[in-house]
C-alpha positions as CSV (number, residue, x, y, z in Angstrom):
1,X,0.0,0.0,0.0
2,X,1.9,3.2,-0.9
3,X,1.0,6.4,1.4
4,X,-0.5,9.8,-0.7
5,X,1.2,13.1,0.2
6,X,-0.5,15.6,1.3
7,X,-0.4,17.6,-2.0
8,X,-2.3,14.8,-3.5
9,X,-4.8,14.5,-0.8
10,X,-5.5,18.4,-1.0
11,X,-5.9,17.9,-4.9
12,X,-8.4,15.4,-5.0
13,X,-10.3,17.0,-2.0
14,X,-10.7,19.8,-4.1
15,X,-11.7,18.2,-7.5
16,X,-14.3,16.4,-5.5
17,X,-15.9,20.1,-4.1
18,X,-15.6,21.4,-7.6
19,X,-19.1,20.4,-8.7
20,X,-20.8,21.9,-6.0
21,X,-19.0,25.2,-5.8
22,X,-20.2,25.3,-10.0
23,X,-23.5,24.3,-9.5
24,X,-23.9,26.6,-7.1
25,X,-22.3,29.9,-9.2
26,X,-24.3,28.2,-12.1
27,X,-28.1,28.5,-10.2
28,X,-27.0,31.9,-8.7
29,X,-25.9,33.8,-12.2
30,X,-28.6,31.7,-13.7
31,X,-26.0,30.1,-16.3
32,X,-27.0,26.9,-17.3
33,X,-23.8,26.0,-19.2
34,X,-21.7,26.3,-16.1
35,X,-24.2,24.4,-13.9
36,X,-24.1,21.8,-16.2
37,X,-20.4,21.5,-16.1
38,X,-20.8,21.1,-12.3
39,X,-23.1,18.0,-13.3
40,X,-20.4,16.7,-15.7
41,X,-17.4,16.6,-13.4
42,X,-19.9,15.3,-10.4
43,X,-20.5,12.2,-12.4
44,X,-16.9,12.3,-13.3
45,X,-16.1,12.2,-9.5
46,X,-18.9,9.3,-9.1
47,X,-17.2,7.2,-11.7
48,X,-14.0,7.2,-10.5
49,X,-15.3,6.2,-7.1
50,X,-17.2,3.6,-7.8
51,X,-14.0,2.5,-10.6
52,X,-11.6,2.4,-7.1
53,X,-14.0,1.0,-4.9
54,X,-14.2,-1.6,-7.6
55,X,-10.7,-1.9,-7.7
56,X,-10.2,-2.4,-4.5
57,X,-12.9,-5.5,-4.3
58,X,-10.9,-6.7,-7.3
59,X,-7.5,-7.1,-5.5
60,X,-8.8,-8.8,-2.5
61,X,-10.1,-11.2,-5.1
62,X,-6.9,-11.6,-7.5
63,X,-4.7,-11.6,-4.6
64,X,-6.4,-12.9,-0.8
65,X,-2.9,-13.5,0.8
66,X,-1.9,-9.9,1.1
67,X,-3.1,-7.1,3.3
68,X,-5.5,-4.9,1.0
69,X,-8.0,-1.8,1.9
70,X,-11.3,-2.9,2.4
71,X,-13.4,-1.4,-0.3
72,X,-16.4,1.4,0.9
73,X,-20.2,0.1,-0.4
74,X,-21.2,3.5,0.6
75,X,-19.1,5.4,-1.4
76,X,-19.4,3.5,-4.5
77,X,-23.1,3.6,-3.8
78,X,-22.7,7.0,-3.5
79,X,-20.9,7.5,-6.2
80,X,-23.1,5.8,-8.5
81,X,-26.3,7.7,-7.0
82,X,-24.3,10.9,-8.4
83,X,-23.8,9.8,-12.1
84,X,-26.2,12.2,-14.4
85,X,-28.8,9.5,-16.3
86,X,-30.0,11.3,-19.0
């Protein structure tokens, strides 16, 4: 298991509070292009959690006789909740 720096942390941290924050602006100047971008990434966020929460179930599969991070059902539940159907 390799350790993320801090930089790393405070970069996806803030690529996951990007959609909100351009939702938001989006609904308040009444732009529907930027709201919709919000949308975009927030699925792209949601897809790439439920893709590393797979992942995760996947190596404790391939390989049970090392130590692995148990994968999180909530957040890839969550994560598939947030991908835009349309």
């Amino acid at each position: 298991m390799s350790q993320k720096s801090f930089s790393e942390n405070i970069l996806e941290a803030s690529i996951e509070g990007l959609p909100y924050v351009l939702q938001g602006a989006g609904t308040i100047a009444k732009n529907l292009k930027v709201y919709g971008t919000g949308v975009a990434i927030a699925g792209t966020v949601g897809l790439k959690q439920v893709a590393d929460e797979a992942h995760r179930y996947l190596q404790i599969y391939w390989d049970p006789d090392h130590i692995h991070p148990k994968p999180n059902y909530y957040k890839a539940g969550s994560g598939l909740a947030s991908i835009p159907v349309t």
